[in-house]
N, C-alpha and C positions, 0 to 999 in steps of 0.2 A: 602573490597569486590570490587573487579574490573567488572569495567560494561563494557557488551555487545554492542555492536553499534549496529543497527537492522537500516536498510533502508525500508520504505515502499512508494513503489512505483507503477504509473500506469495512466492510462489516465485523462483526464482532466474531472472532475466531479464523478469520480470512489468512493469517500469516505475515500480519504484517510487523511484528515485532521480529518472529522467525527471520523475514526477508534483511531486516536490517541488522541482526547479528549476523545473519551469515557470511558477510559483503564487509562491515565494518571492521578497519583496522586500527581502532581503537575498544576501548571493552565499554559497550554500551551503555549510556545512562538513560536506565529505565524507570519508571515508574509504575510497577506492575504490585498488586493488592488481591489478598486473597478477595475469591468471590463471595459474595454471603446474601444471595440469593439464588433462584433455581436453578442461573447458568450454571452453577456448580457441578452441573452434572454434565457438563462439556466439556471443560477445565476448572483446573483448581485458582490460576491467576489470571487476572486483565489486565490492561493498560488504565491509568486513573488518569494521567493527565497526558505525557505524551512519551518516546524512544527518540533519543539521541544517537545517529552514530556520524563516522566520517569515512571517506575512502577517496583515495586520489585514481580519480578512473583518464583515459584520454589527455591528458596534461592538465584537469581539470582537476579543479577541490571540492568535493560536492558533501553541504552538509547534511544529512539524512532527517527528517523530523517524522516519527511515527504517531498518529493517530490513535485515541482510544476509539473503540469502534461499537460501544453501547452507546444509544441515543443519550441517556443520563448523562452522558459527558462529553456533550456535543456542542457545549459552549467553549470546551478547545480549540475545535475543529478551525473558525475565524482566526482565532489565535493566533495559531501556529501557520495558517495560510500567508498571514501577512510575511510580503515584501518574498514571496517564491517563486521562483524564479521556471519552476514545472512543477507536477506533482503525477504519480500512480493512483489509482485508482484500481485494487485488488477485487477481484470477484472469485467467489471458493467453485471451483470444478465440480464441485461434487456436491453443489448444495444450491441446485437452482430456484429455492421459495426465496435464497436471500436476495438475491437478481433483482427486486423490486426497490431493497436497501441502497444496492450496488448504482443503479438509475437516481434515484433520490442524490445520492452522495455524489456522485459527479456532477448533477446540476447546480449543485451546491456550491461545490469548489470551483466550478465555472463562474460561479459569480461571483468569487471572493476575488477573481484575479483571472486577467485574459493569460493565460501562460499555457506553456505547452504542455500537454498531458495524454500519457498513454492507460488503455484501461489493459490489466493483465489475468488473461485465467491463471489462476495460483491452481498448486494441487493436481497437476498435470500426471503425475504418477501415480495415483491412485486410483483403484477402482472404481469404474462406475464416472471417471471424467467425464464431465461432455466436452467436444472439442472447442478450441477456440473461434472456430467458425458457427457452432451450432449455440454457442455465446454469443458472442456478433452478431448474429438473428435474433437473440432472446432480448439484448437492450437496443437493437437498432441503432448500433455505435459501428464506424467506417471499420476499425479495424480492432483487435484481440489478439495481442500475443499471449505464447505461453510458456509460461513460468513453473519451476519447483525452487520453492522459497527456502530450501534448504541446501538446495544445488549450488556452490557460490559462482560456478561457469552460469549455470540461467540467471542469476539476479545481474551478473554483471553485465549479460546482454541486453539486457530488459536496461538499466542505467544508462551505455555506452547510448542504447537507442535514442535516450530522451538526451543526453546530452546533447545529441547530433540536432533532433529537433531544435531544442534551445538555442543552439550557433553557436 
């Protein structure tokens, strides 16, 4: 069975390591370091180069590659795009100044590779969301599903979706 490469990507604290533990059935190869500057006072760790995982969704092998998602470490970003097959694109529900990040980073990855790609509100559960549609308005992107990156029923949805894109 030949596997899918899937990028998932998006700003710094968006849940995209979250999204791929949660899904992966295998035990994550991360590369997460403490922080040792201001973000510190968001979290304690980041992604430094990239998140491994795997899970066989649809009869499909799809292997997971997660993004660090501070600019600093945005020479990954090409990296890990090469030769994927789709990729996510995470925007945080609850934190629409990043939305400006979230637009950047998908034209981005549009350009590393014509492939299919969904953008998802993460953080659906928490207060203060704005909806997936009132996302969809703010990057003037067709469509915005919504995700809880912890949920492993919502990330698999979110996955089954871009499969099906993919063929």
């Amino acid at each position: 069975m030949k596997a899918l490469k899937i990028v998932v990507t998006g700003p710094f604290n968006v849940g995209k390591t979250e999204f791929i533990r949660t899904i992966s059935e295998i035990e994550v190869v991360s590369t997460e370091r403490k922080i040792t500057n201001p973000l510190v006072a968001v979290k304690e760790e980041t992604t430094v180069a990239m998140d491994f995982g795997r899970i066989t969704l649809g009869g499909k092998l799809l292997h997971l590659f997660g993004t660090p998602g501070q600019s600093r470490f945005d020479f990954m970003w090409e990296v890990l795009s090469k030769e994927m097959q789709g990729f996510i694109v995470l925007a945080d529900s609850t934190t629409p100044e990043s939305f400006d990040e979230v637009e950047r980073m998908l034209k981005l990855f549009q350009q590393y590779a014509a492939a299919p790609y969904l953008v998802v509100a993460n953080k659906q559960d928490l207060g203060g969301a704005l909806s997936p549609e009132e996302i969809q308005k703010a990057l003037k992107v067709e469509k915005v599903l919504p995700c809880v990156a912890t949920d492993k029923a919502s990330v698999e949805k979110i996955l089954l979706e871009l499969v099906k894109a993919i063929g």
